[in-house]
VEXFITI-457599 format. One line per 3 residues: their letters; for each residue x, y, z of C-alpha. Coordinates in nm, 3 decimals. Example, Ala and Ser with C-alpha at 12.3 -4.5 7.8 and 13.67 -1.06 7.14 Angstrom:
BEGIN
as> 1.230,-0.450,0.780 | 1.367,-0.106,0.714 $
END
This chain:
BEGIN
xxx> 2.201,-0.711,0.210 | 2.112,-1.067,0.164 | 2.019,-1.206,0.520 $
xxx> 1.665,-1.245,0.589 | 1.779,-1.080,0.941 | 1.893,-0.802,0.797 $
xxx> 1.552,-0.718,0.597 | 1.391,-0.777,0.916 | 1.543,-0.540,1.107 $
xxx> 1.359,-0.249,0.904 | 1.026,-0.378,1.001 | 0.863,-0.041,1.159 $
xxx> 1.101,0.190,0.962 | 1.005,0.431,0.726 | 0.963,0.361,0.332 $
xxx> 1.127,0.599,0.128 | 1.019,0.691,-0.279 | 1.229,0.726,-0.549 $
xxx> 1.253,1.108,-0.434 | 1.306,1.073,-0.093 | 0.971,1.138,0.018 $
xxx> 0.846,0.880,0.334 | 0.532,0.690,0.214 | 0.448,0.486,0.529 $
xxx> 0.577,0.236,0.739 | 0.766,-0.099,0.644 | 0.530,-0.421,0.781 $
xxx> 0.658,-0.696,0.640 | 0.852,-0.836,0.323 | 0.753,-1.109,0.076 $
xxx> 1.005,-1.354,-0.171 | 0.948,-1.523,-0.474 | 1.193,-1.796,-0.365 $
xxx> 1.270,-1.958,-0.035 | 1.641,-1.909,-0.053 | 1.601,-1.550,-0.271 $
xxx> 1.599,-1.243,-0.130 | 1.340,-0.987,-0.089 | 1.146,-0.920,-0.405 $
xxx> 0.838,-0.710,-0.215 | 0.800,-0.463,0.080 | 0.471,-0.408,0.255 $
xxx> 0.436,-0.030,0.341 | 0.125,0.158,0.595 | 0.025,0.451,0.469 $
xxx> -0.190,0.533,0.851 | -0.246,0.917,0.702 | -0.412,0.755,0.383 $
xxx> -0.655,0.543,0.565 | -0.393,0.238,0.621 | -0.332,0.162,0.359 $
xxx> -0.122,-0.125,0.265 | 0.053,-0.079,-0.012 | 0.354,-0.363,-0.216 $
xxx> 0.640,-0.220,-0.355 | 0.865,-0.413,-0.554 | 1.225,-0.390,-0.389 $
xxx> 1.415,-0.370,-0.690 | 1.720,-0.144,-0.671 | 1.592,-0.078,-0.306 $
xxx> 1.900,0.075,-0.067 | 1.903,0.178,0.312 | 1.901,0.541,0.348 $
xxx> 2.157,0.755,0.374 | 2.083,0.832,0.764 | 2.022,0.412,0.762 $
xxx> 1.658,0.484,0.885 | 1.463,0.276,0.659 | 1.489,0.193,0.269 $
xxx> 1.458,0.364,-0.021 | 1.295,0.209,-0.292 | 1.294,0.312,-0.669 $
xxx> 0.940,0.416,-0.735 | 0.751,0.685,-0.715 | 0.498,0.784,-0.433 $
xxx> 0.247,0.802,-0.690 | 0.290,0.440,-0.814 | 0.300,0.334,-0.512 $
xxx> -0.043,0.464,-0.433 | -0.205,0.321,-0.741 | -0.070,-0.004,-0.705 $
xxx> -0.316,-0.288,-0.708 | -0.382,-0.425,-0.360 | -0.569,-0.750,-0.161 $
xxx> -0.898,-0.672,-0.028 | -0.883,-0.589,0.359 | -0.536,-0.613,0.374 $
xxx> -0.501,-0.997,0.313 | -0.313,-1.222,0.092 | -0.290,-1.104,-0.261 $
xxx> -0.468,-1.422,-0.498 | -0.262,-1.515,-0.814 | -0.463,-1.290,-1.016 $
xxx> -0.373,-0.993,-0.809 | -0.016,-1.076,-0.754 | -0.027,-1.048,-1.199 $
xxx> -0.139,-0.698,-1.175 | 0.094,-0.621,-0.907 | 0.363,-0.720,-1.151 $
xxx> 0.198,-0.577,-1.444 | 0.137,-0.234,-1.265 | 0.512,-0.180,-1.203 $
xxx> 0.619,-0.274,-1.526 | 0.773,-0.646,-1.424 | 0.745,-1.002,-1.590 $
xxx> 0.555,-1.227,-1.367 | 0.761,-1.513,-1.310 | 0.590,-1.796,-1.409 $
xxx> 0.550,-1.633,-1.758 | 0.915,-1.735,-1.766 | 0.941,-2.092,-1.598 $
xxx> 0.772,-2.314,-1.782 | 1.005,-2.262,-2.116 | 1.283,-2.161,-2.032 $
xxx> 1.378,-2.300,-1.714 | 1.313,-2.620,-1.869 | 1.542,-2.799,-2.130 $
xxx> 1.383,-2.746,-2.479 | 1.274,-3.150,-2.489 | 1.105,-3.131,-2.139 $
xxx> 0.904,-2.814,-2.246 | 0.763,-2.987,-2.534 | 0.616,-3.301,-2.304 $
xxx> 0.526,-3.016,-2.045 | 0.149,-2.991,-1.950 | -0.062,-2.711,-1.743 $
xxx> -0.081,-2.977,-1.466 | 0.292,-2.792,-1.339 | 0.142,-2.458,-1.383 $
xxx> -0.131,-2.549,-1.198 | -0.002,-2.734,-0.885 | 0.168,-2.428,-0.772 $
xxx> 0.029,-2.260,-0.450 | -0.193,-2.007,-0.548 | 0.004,-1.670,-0.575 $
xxx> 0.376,-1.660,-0.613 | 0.449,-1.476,-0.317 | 0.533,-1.585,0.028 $
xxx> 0.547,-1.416,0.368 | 0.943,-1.363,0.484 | 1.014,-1.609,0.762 $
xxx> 0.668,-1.725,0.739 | 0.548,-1.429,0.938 | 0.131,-1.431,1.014 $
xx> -0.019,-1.136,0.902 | -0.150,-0.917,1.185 $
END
């Protein structure tokens, strides 16, 4: 599945752990890249307080019974995941963590050397860094947040 539309189309389904187990409701997804797929999910836990928790979709998969995903983490990472304050935008900072927490490189670690040629990264200042929006990620279809 590559299609924004098709991501979409789970919005209100359930979220499935690495075991199987349901750990909320799908609200939304986020992508690194405007033309890349799908790199977070946003999941409601209502039962724990709704909470919202991100999920990296790595290795995610529709179930078996194609009623929502299934994601390859546990429930328990999932709950200890870092999160944005009152359920808003995660800041740069927390975005990091988010990363960090489920064991992934953050990707700007990675773009300033070696998406650059090896002269370019040389003449290379913060100032490229630092122009970026704060926080990588970015809302699926440029959905508002509820």
């Amino acid at each position: 599945m590559t299609q924004a539309v098709e991501w979409v189309a789970y919005v209100g389904a359930p979220l499935h752990d690495e075991d199987g187990n349901v750990v909320g409701t799908i609200e939304e997804f986020y992508v690194e890249t405007d033309d890349g797929p799908p790199a977070w999910v946003v999941v409601v836990n209502e039962a724990a307080g709704t909470t919202r928790s991100y999920v990296p979709m790595r290795d995610a998969q529709p179930t078996g019974s194609g009623n929502g995903l299934q994601v390859s983490v546990s429930r328990d990472a999932i709950r200890d995941a870092p999160g944005a304050p009152d359920g808003g935008d995660l800041s740069a900072a927390e975005e990091r963590q988010l990363y960090e927490h489920y064991e992934q490189t953050y990707p700007d670690e990675k773009t300033a050397d070696e998406t650059r040629p090896a002269d370019e990264t040389k003449t290379a200042d913060k100032s490229d860094r630092e122009s970026r929006r704060p926080g990588l990620l970015r809302r699926l279809l440029g959905r508002d947040h509820r």
